[in-house]
N, C-alpha and C positions, 0 to 999 in steps of 0.2 A: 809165238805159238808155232808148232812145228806143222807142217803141210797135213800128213796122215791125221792129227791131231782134229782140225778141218775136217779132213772128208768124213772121220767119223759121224759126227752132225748134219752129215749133206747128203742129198740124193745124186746121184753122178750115174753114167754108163760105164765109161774106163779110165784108166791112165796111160800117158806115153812116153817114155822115156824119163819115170819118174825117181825123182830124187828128196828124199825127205828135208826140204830145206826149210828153215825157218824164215816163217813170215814176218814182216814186221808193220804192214799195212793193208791197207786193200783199199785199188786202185779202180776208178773206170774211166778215166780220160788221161790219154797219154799223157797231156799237158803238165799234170797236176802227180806225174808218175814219180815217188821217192825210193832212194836205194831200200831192198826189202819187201818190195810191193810183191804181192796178188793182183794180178790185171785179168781183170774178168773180160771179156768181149763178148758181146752181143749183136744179132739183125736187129734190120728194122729202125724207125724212127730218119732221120734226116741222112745219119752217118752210120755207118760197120764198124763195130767194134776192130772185128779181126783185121781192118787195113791200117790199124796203129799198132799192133801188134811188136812190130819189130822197133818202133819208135818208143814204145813203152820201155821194151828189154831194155834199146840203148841206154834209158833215161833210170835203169837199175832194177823195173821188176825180175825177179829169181823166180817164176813161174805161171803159168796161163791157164784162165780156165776159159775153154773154149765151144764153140758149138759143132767146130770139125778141126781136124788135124793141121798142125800150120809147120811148114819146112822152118823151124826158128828151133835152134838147140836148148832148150830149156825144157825142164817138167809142163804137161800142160793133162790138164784133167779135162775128160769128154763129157759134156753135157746135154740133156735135149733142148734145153732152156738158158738161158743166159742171162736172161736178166731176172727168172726166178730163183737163180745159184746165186745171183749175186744178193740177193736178200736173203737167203739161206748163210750165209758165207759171213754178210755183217755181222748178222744179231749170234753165229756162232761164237764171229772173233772177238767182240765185244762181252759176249759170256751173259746175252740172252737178258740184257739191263729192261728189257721193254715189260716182261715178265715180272719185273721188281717196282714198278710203274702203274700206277692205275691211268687209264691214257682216255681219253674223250674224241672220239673224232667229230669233226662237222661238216659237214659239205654240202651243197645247193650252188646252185650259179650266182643269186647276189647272198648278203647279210654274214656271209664266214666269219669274218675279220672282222664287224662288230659281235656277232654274237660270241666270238671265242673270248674276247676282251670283255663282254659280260658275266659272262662264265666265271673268267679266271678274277674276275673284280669279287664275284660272290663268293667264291670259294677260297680267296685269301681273305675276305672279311671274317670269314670260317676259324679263320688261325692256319688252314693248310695250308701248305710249301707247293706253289705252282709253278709250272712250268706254261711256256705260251709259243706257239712253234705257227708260223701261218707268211700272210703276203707281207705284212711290215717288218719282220725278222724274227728271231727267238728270243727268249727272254726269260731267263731264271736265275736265282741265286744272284742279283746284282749283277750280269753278266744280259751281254746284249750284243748278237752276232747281226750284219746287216743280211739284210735276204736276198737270195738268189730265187728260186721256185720257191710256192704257196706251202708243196710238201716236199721236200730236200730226198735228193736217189738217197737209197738205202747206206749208202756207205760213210755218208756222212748224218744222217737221222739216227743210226745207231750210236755212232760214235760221242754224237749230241745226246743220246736217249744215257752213255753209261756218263757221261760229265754229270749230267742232271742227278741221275741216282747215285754218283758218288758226293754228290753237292746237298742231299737233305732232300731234293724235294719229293714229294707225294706222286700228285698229280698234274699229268699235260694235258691240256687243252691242245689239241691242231687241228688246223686247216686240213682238208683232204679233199685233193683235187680230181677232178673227171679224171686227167690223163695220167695222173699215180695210182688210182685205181687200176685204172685202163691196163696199165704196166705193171702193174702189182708190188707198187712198195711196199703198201702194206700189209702185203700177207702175210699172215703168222701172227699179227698183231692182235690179241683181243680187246677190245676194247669193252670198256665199263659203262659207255655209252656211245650212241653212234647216233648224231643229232641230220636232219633233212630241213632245210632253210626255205628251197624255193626250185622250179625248173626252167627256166625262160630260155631263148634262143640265143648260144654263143659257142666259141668254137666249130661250128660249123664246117670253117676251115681242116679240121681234123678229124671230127665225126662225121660229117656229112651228111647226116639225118638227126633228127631231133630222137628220135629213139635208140639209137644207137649211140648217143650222148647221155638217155636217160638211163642204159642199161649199164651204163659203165659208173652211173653214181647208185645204181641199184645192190655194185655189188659188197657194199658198206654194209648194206642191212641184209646178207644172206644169212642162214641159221646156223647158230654158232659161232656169228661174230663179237658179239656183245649182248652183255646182260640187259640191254633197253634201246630201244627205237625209239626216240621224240621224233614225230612229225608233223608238218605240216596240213591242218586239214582240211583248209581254204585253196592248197596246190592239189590240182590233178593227179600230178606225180606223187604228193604224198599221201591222198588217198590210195592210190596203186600200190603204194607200199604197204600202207599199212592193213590193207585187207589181204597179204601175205605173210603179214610177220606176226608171229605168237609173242611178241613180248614190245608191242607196239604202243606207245601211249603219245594222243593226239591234243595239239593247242591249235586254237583259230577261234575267228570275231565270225566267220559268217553259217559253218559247219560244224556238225556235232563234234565235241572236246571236252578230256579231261579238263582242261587248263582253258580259261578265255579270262578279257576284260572288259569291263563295261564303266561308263562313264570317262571317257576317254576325252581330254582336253589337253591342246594343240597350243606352242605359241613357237614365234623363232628361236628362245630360250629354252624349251624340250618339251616334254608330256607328261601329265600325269594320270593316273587310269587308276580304278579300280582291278586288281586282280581276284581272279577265283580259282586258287590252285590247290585241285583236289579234293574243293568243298570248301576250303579256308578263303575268306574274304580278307585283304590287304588291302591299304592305299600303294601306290607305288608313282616315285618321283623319279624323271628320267634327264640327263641334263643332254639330249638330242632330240632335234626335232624330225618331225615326221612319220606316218602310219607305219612304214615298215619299220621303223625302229620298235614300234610298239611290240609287232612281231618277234624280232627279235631277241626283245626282252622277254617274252613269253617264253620262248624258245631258249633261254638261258636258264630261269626260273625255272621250268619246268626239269630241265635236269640238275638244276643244283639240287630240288627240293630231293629228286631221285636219290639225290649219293648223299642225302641228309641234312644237309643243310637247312636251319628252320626260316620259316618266309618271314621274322623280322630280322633277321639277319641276310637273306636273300634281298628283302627290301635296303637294307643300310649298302650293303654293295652296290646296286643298282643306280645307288644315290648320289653315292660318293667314287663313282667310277672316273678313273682318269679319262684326260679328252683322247680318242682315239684318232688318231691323225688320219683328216682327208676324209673322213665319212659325215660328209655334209657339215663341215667343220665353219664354226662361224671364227669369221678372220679380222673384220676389220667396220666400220662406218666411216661412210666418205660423202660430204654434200648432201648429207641426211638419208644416205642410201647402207642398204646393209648388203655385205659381200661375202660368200659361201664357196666353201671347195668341196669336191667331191667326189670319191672314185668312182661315180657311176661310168661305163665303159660297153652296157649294154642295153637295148631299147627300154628293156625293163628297168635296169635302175637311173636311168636317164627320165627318164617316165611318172616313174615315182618320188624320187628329189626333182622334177620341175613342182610337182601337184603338191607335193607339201610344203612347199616354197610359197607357192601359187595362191594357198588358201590366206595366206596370212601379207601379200602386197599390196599396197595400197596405191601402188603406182606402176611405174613399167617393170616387167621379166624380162631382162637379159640373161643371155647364155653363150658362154663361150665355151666349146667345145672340137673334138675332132675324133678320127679315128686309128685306130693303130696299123700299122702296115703289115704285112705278111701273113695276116688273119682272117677270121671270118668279114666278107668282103659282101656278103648278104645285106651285115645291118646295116651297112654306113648308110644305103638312101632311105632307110626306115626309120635309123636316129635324127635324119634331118628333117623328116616329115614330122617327128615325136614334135623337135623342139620348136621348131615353127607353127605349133598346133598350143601347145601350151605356153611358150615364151612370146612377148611382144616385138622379141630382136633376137637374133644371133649374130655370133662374129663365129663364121667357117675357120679352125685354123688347125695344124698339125698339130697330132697326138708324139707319138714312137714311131715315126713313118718306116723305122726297121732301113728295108734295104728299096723301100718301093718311093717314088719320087710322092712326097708329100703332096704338092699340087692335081697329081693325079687322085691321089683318096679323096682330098676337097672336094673336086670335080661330080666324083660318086654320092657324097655327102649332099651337094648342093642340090641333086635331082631329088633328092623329096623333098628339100625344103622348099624348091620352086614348084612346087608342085601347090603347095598349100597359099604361099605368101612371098611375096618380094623385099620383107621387111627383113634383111639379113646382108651382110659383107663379108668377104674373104679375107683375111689377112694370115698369111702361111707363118709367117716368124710368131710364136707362142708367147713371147714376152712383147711382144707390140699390139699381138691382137687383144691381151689383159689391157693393154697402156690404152688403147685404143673404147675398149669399152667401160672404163674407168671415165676418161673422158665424156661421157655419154650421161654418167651418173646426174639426178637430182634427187629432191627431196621425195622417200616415198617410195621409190626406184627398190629393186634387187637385184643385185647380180650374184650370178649363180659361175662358175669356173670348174666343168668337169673333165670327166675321163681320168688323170694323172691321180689324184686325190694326194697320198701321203709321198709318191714316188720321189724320189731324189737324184732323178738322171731323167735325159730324154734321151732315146736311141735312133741313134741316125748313123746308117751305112756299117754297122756292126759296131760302134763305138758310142760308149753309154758318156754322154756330156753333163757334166753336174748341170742341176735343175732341179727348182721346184716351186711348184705354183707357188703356196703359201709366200717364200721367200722370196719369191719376183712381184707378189702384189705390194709387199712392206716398201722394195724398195723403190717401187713405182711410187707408193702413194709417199714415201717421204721425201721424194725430190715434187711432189705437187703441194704440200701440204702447207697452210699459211692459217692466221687467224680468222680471213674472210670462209674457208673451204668446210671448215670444222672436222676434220679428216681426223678420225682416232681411231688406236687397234686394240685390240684384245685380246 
């Protein structure tokens, strides 16, 4: 596509030294820069667009769009905005695929990444062609990209959004995160529904107010962005919404609701509840356990039924939904104990998979866990007050310690859980602290393994080392495993 070609669809100030040249990409990290690129630069966030600038050109972009003037000999087009050009610029060069797409977003601080995977379970039980875009990677058409971000910068979500609608499918379910919001990838996007999960304290680290975190998942449900609001009506925050939004329809167990469930029954094998969605009574069978799941499955349900889908066929997906990895995923039995993973990662779903764990042990709560480095640094002595409050033990141990010395996050961790109990141990190394409360196991017992949930790397000092729970408990429990131990996985 030829440059002018572009700015006809784009908002811009001027150009400088412009030359109609043909694009053949579009770039926003020097790194990743190929011959024919558009390198957009943008302020703001950790790095300057515009100080790669000249590392881009070298690396072959043929022109710049900029937020001011740059001494580098190439076309560069002047904008106020740079990283709203750059979402302008994708869904241009892609030829505006998002449009050809019915798209679903979701976003809340926990439940995303189960609920979009309920979604998209109901809605291919449907017979439609889905797409699935969030924290465990995308996923359509037989095709399975590993994940980087929850919601992918524009330049690559477009270019995913025209493979998808050149590939048959209908419909994307995604994740939509605070800080894509915040930054606006999604702008321009309308969506056919725009679903609110939950608001609890995270990020921190970047919002630095709990309202200013809530205003940046607020701006999902402004008017005009989608034909339907599902909210939350047991969250504050989705009350807040939804007494703004003209096209709002609310699920919840304890507050007035389109959609609720009643007769709700719990095991470590999943739930089953009664639904009432929209007047219509269902059974529904869930194979995860725990109350926010139930949530969540409401919250899927409710907008499947939205975009047509009938509730015995909303129930057969619900049913027959694949295991989602890492969301309280049951992993293995060992010495008559049963072992769980979990992405919980903030007080609240740490909170909420110990308590649905909790209801169904007959013996000790263990919990291994830690926190992540370079982030919100509030919760770590709050999650260790949680899980010393509801677990009978913890093992303190590194999450993604990023670039911050893992023992120091311990450290922060340990001051709430000493605050409540002394029944806890540090072990920093993640695969000794699993080894270590494995060892602990007896009959009755649960261990619980959070934070990481489906992850496939740990991150230390900028460099992502393969890892992952799941697959470090197999291989733990198979070098312990004997006729006396009774250790089997699942």
């Amino acid at each position: 596509m030829l440059l002018s070609g572009l700015l006809e669809q784009i908002s811009y100030e001027r150009t400088h030294g412009f030359r109609d040249e043909e694009i053949a990409g579009i770039g926003t990290d020097s790194k990743h820069v190929m011959q024919g690129d558009l390198f957009v630069c943008f302020s703001g966030g950790e790095h300057d667009g515009h100080d790669y600038a000249a590392e881009a050109v070298a690396a072959g972009a043929v022109a710049l769009v900029v937020e001011h003037e740059l001494e580098i000999a190439v076309p560069q087009v002047i904008v106020k905005d740079g990283r709203s050009a750059a979402t302008q610029i994708a869904a241009a060069f892609y030829g505006h695929p998002e449009r050809k797409l019915k798209i679903v977003g979701i976003t809340g601080t926990n439940g995303k990444t189960t609920t979009a995977h309920m979604l998209t379970s109901m809605l291919t039980a449907d017979g439609k062609k889905c797409g699935n875009i969030g924290t465990l990677g995308i996923f359509y058409a037989n095709k399975e990209v590993s994940p980087d971000l929850t919601t992918p910068d524009p330049s690559f979500l477009y270019k995913i959004f025209a493979d998808m609608a050149e590939s048959g499918v209908e419909y994307v379910v995604m994740e939509v995160s605070a800080h894509a919001l915040y930054f606006g990838k999604t702008d321009g996007i309308f969506f056919e529904a725009a679903v609110f999960t939950n608001l609890t304290e995270d990020h921190l680290d970047f919002f630095h107010t709990m309202s200013a975190y809530a205003a940046a998942k607020e701006k999902l449900f402004e008017a005009g962005r989608s034909h339907f609001a599902v909210l939350n009506s047991d969250d504050e925050e989705g009350r807040k919404i939804a007494a703004t939004c003209e096209n709002a329809v609310c699920y919840g167990l304890e507050n007035p609701a389109e959609v609720f469930a009643v007769d709700i029954r719990e095991n470590f094998e999943g739930c089953s509840f009664v639904i009432n969605l929209f007047d219509e009574l269902y059974d529904m069978h869930l194979n995860m356990a725990g109350l926010h799941n139930v949530y969540n499955a409401m919250a899927a349900a409710t907008c499947a039924k939205l975009l047509g889908v009938s509730v015995p066929v909303i129930a057969a997906g619900l049913a027959g939904m694949p295991r989602v990895s890492g969301r309280l995923e049951y992993v293995a039995r060992a010495n008559g104990a049963d072992i769980f993973v979990d992405f919980a990662h903030t007080p609240d779903g740490l909170e909420k998979s110990l308590t649905a764990l909790r209801r169904h042990c007959a013996g000790r709560l263990i919990c291994v866990f830690g926190c992540g480095g370079n982030r919100d640094a509030i919760k770590r002595p709050i999650m260790g007050e949680i899980a010393a409050r509801i677990a009978d033990f913890s093992v303190l141990t590194s999450d993604n310690p990023r670039y911050e010395d893992p023992f120091d996050i311990i450290l922060q961790i340990e001051r709430g859980t000493r605050s409540v109990t002394d029944a806890y141990v540090i072990v920093v190394d993640r695969e000794r602290a699993i080894e270590y409360a494995l060892d602990m196991l007896q009959e009755g017992d649960v261990l619980l393994v959070a934070g990481k949930g489906g992850e496939n790397y740990q991150e230390i000092m900028g460099v992502r080392h393969i890892y992952n729970d799941v697959t470090a408990i197999k291989k733990l429990l198979s070098g312990m495993r004997s006729p006396k131990n009774g250790c089997n996985e699942s």
